[in-house]
N, C-alpha and C positions, 0 to 999 in steps of 0.2 A: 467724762466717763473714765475710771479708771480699765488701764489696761495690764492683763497678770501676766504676766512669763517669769521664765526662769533664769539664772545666771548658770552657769557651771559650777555645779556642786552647791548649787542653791537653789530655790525657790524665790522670786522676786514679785515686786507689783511696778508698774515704771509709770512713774507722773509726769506728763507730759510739760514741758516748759511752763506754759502758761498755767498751769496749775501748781507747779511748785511757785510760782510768784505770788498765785492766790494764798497760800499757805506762808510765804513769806510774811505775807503783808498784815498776817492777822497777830500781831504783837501782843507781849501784854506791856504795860506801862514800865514797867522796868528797864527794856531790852533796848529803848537807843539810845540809856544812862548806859549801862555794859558794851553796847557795840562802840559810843564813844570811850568807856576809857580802854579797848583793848585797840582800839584806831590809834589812841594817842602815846597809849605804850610800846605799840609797835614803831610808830613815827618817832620819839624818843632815843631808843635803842637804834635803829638807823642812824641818826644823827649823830649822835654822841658817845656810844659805846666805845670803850677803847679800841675793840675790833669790829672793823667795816663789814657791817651786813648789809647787804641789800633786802629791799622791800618785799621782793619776792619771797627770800630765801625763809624771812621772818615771816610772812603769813605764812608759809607751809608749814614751818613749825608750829604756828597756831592750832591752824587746823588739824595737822600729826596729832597735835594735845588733845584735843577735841575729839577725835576719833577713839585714842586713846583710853580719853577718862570713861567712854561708856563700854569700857569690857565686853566688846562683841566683837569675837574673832571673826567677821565674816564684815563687819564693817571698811568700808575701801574711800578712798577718793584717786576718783581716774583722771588722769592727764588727758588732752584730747587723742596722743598717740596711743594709749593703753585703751579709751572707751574705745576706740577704733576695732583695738583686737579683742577686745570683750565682743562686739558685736558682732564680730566673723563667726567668732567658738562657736556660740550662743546661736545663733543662723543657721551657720554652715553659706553666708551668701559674701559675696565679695563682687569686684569689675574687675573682669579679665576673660581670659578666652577659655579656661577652665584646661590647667595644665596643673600635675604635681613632676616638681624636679627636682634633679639631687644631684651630687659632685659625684660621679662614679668615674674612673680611670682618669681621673683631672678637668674630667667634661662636665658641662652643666646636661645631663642628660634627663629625658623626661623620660618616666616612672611610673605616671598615669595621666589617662586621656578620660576625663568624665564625659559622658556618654549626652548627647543631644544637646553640646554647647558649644561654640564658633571652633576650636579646636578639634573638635572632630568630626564636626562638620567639611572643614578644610584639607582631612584625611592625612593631619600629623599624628604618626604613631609613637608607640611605645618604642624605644631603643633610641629613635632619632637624639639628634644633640644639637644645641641652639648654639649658632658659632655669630650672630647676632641680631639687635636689634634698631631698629630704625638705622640710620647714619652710623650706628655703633661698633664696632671689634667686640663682640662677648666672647673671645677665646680666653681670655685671661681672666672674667670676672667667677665673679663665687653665685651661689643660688641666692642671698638674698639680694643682690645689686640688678640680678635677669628679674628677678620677680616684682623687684619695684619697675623696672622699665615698662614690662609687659602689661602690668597691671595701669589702670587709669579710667577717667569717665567713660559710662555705658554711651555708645552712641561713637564716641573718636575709633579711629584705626591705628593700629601698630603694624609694623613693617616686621614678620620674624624670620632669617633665614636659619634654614636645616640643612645639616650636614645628614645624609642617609646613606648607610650600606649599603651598594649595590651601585653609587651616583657619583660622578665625574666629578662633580659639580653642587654647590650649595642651592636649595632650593629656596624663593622668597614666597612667602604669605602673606598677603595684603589682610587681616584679623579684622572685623568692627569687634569693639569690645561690646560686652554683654553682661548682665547680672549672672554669677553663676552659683549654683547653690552645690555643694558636694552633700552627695546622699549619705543618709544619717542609720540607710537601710541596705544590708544585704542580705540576700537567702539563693536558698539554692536544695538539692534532692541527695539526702546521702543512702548509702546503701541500706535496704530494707524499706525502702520507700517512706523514708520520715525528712517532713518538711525543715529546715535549720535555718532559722531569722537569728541575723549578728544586727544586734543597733548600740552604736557606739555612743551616742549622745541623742537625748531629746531635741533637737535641734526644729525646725522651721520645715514644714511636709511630711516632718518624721512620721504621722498618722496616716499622711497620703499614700507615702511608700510600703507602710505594712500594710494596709488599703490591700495595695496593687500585688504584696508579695501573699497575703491571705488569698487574693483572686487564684496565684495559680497553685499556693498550696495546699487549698481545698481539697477533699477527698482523699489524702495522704492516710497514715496508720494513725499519725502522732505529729504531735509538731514541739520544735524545741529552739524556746527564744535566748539567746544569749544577752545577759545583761550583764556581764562581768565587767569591769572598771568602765560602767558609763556613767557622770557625773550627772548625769540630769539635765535639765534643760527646762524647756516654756512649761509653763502650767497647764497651758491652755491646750497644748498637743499632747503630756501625759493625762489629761482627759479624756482626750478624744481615740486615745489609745486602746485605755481601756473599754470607750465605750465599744469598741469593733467585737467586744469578749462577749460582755453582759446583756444582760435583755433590761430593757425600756423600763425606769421607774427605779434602775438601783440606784444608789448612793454612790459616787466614784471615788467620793473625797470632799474636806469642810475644813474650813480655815477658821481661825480662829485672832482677832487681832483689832488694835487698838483702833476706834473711829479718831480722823486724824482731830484734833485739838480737843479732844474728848479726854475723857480721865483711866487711865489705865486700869483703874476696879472695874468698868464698863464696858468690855467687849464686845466687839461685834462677830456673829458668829455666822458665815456662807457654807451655804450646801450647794454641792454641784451633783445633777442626776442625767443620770443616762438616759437618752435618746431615742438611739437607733437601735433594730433589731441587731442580733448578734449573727455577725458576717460567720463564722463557723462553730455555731451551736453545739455539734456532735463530736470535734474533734478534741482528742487527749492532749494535752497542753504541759509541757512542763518548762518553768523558767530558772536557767540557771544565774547564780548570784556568786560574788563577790564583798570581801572586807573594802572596795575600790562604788561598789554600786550606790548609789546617794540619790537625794532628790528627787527628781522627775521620774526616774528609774522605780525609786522606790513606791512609791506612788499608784503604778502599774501592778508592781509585785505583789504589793500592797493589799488591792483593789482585789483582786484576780484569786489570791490566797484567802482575804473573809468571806469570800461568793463559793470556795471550794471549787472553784474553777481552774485552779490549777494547782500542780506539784512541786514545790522551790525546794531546788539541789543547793549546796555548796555551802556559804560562807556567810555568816552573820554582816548585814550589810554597812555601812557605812555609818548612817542614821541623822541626816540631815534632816531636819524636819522645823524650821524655822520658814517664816513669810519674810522675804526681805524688799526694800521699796529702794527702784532706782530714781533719782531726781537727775533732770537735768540743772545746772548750774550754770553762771556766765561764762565766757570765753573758752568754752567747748568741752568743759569737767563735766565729770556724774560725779555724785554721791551716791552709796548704797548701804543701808543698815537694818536691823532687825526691826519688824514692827509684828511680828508674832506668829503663829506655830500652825501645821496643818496637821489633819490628824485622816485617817483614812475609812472606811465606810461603816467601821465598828467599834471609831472613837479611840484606836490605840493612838497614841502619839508617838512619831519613830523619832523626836530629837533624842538624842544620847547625850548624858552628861560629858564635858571632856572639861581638861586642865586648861590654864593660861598656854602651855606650847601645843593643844588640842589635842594633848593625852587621853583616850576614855579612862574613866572617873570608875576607879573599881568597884564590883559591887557582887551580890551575890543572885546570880542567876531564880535558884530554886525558891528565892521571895520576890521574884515580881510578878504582877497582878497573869490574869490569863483570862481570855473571852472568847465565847464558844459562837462561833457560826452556824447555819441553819439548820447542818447535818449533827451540831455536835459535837464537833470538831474543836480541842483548845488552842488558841492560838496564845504564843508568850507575847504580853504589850510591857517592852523595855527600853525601845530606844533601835530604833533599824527594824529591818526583817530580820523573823530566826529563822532560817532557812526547814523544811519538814526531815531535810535530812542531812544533816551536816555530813559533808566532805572535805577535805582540805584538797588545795592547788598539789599538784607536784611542785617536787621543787628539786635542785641542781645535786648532783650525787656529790660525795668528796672530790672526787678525782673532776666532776667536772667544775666544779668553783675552784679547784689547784687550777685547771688549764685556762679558765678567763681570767683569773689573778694573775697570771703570767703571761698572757700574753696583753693586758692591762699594762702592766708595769714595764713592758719591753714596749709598749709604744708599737705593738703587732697590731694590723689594721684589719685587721678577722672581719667586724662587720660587714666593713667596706667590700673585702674577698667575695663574701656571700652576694652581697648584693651583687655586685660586678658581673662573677659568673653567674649566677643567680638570672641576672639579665640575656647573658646571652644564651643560657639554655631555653629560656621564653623563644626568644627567634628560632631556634631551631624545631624546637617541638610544633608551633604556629605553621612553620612550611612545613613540617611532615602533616599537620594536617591530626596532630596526635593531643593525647592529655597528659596532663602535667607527671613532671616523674624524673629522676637522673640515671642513666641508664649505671651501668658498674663501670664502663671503661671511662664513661665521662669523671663521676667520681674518683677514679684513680689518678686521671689526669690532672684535675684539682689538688689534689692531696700533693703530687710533685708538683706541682706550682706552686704551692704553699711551703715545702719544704726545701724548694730553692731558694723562696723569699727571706729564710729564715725559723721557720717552723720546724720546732725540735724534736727529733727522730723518735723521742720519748715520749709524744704527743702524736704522732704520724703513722707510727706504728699502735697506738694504745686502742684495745677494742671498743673501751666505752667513749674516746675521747671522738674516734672517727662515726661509733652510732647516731653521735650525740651531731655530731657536722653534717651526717646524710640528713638526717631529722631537720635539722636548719635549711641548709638547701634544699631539700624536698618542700618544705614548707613557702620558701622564697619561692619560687618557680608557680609552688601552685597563687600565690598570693597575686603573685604579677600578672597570672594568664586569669583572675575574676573567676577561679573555678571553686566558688565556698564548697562542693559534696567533696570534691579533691583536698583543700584544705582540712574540711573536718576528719576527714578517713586520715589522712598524715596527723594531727591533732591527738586524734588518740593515744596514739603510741603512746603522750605521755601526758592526757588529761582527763585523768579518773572521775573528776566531774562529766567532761559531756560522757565519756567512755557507760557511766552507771546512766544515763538520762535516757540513752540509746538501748541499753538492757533491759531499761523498763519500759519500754513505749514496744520494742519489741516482744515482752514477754506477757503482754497484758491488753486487754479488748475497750478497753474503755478505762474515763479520769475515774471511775467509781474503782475500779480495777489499779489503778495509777497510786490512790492512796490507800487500798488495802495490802499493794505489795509495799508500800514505804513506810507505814504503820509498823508491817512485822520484822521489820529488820531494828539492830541493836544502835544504828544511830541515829532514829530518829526524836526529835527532839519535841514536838505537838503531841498532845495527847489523843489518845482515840475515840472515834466518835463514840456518842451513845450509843445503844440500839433500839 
C-alpha cells in the first residue's frame, strides 16, 4: 500500500523499500544493456582517467546527471545524514529529551522545554545552561556538539548536568531518552476574545493539535489561523485538517498522477472526501497567507476557501502543487521526484509556473481561468492561493535596514543582545508571577549596555531605531514565556495582516458577514458572489 505524505514545501507519496524493489525489478529489455554500459564507463574513467576519481565520487555524478536531465526542481537524492534531517522537518519527531538550545552569553543555554517529554518531566527549565554531559566538560562546546550527545536511541539514558540560578552547585539528571515530537501547533485568546492558531508546518499530529486547540477555541467570536511561511508538510494530516472545517461528504482534495509503469497519457486520478462532522460549524474563520505558504498549507487554504468557509488575508501563496514520490534506495539514500500534481475540491491546480532558478514565470493575472463556489463566489485558478484580500507584510523602514546594515557589517551581535536580555527578563517576569512586557527602566538599561558595547549614539538615541528594539524585545520575552495572545497583541504594532483579520472578526457577526465586509473594500481580489 502506498503511503502519502508530504516533504517540506512539497507534497510527496513515499514507497516503502520493498516496493521500490518491486518497481526496480520490472525492466524493460533495454535497461541492463544501459546499466552495463554506464557500470563500465564509470569503471573505465576510475581506472584510467588522467585524474583519480574514485567510484564513489563518479556515481554521484551520474546520478547528479540523472537528476539533472529530468528538469524538476524539487528532484533530490538524500545522503543518509540529509534523509535523517528530512525526516525530523517533515515529523517534527526526533530521540532525545525534547530540549531547544542556543549559545546565549557563551553558554549552551536552553530556550525551550517541550511540554510532556523526559525534560520536563525532570523539571529542567528554561534559562538553565548545560555545563555537561555524561563523562563530558560541555563548558566549551557549541549547540551542535550538546545536541548530538544528548540526543540518541529511545530507551538509553544521558547523564545532563545544569548549571541553575540560584545553585551552589551543578545539578545531574539521569534522562531515559524518548521519541519527541515538537508541536507543529500553537494558539492562544487575544484581546476581543478571538481564537489565534500559529502552525508552522504540517508536520506529524499537526491535525491532533488543532483537534485540541478547536476543543478550547470553541465558542470564541472568530478564529484566526496563521499560515504564513509554513511549507507544508504529510498529505494525509492537511487532510484531516481540513476535514475538522467541513461537513461529511466534501471533497478535501484529488491528485492527479502517473500509475507507476503506466503511460503518462493515462492518469490516475484520487479523491479524498471528508469524514467527520465539523468540529466548529458556527465559527468565523479567517486564514492568513503568505508568498512563503506552500503545499500542505495550501491545500487547507485551499479546501476551506472553495467551501466559502473561510476568509484568506495577505499574500499570493507560494504554489506548490506538484505529487512527489520518495523511494527508499540501498545504503540509507531516498530518491524524491515529481510524479504529478494535486488540485483542490474545485479542480483549481495551485502548481505555479517558475524558471530553471524557480523564478515564477510571468504572466498576466486578469486571463486566468476563475470557478465559482456554491455561494457564487469567483475564485482565481492560477497557480497558489490568491488571497480574498491582498495585503502585503510590513517591512523595515529606511532608517531601520540603515541600522541592521550597520550593525551587520560592524560584526554588532544585536540578535544575540535580544535574546540574551530577552532571556533574563523571562525569569523575572515568571517570579513576579506577571505577563510578558519590558518595563521602561529595563529598557533603558539595555540600551546602555548596548551602547557600552559599542552601539552608536546615533542609533541609541534614534526614535525609530529604539521603537523598533522595544518591538524586538517585547516580542522575545513574550515568545520565550508561550504567551501566543501576548505575542499577537506586540505583533501588531507592525502586521497589518493579522492587525485587518482582527478588524474583521471583530467588526462582523458571522463568515457570511466576514466576506461581505472583505468583498467591499478596494483590495479584494475574488469576485462577488451572485445573488
Amino acid at each position: 500500500m502506498i503511503m502519502r505524505f508530504a516533504a517540506v514545501a512539497g507534497l510527496t507519496l513515499a514507497l516503502p523499500a520493498l516496493q521500490a524493489q518491486e518497481l526496480a525489478a520490472q525492466e524493460s529489455p533495454e535497461r541492463p544493456a544501459q546499466v552495463e554500459v554506464l557500470s563500465s564507463a564509470v569503471e573505465a574513467i576510475s581506472r584510467m582517467h588522467m585524474e583519480a576519481f574514485s567510484d564513489s565520487i563518479l556515481w554521484e555524478a551520474a546520478i547528479d546527471g540523472l537528476i539533472d536531465a529530468l528538469n524538476d526542481p524539487y528532484a533530490e537524492l538524500f545522503t543518509p545524514q540529509e534523509a535523517e534531517a528530512w525526516e525530523e522537518g517533515t515529523t517534527g519527531n526526533y530521540s532525545g529529551i525534547g530540549l531547544q538550545i542556543t549559545m546565549l552569553n557563551d553558554e549552551i543555554t536552553i530556550t525551550g522545554v517541550f511540554r510532556g517529554f523526559p525534560a520536563s518531566e525532570h523539571g529542567i527549565m528554561i534559562g538553565d545552561v548545560i555545563v555537561g554531559v555524561n563523562q563530558y566538560d560541555a563548558t566549551e562546546w557549541n549547540t551542535d556538539m550538546a545536541a548530538d550527545s544528548i540526543r540518541g536511541p529511545v530507551g538509553t539514558e544521558v547523564n545532563v548536568r545544569i548549571r541553575r540560578a540560584g545553585y551552589a552547585e551543578p545539578r545531574t539528571y539521569v534522562i531515559t531518552r524518548a521519541e519527541v515530537h515538537v508541536p507543529a501547533v500553537e494558539y492562544g485568546v487575544l484581546q476581543g476574545d478571538i481564537g489565534y492558531v500559529i502552525m508552522d508546518r504540517v508536520a506529524r499530529n499537526a491535525a491532533r493539535e488543532m483537534n485540541e486547540a478547536l476543543g478550547v477555541l470553541q465558542g470564541r467570536k472568530g478564529l484566526i489561523i496563521d499560515l504564513r511561511r509554513n511549507p507544508g508538510g504529510f498529505l494525509d494530516e492537511s487532510l484531516m485538517l481540513a476535514d475538522l472545517f467541513l461537513k461529511p461528504g466534501s471533497t478535501l482534495a484529488s491528485t492527479v498522477q502517473r500509475v507507476p509503469g503506466g503511460s503518462a497519457a493515462t492518469p490516475e486520478t484520487d479523491s479524498y472526501g471528508d469524514r467527520w462532522p465539523a468540529l466548529v460549524p458556527d465559527l468565523p474563520v479567517v486564514i492568513l497567507v503568505d508568498e512563503f505558504t506552500a503545499s500542505g498549507a495550501e491545500i487547507l487554504a485551499g479546501a476551506l476557501q472553495d467551501y466559502d468557509r473561510a476568509v484568506v488575508l495577505g499574500e499570493r501563496t507560494f504554489g506548490k502543487g506538484v505529487v512527489q514520490t520518495v523511494m527508499n534506495l540501498p545504503h540509507g539514500r531516498r530518491l524524491r521526484f515529481t510524479t504529478g500534481s494535486w488540485l483542490t475540491p474545485l479542480g483549481r491546480s495551485l502548481q505555479r509556473d517558475r524558471d530553471r532558478q524557480g523564478m515564477p514565470v510571468g504572466e498576466d493575472v486578469d486571463t486566468l481561468p476563475r470557478v465559482a463556489t456554491a455561494s457564487g463566489r469567483q475564485l482565481i485558478s492560477g497557480g497558489g492561493i490568491f488571497p480574498d484580500l491582498v495585503i502585503a507584510d510590513d517591512t523595515l523602514t529606511t532608517t531601520e535596514q540603515e541600522f541592521i546594515r550597520a550593525t551587520n557589517e560592524q560584526e554588532f551581535p544585536l540578535g544575540l543582545r535580544i535574546a540574551e536580555y530577552g532571556l533574563s527578563l523571562v525569569a523575572l517576569r515568571r517570579a513576579e508571577g506577571a505577563r510578558p512586557g519590558v518595563h521602561a527602566e529595563e529598557f533603558e538599561t539595555w540600551m546602555r549596555q548596548l551602547a557600552a558595547e559599542g552601539l552608536g549614539a546615533e542609533y541609541v538615541d534614534d526614535p525609530q531605531v529604539r521603537d523598533y528594539l522595544l518591538w524586538r524585545l517585547d516580542m522575545t520575552v513574550a515568545q520565550r514565556m508561550g504567551d501566543i495572545g501576548a505575542e499577537a497583541d506586540y505583533r501588531t504594532r507592525r502586521d497589518p495582516v493579522l492587525t485587518e483579520a482582527i478588524r474583521l472578526i471583530e467588526t462582523t457577526m458571522s463568515q457570511q458577514e466576514l466576506f461581505g465586509a472583505v468583498d467591499a473594500q478596494p483590495g479584494a481580489t475574488q469576485g462577488p458572489r451572485g445573488g
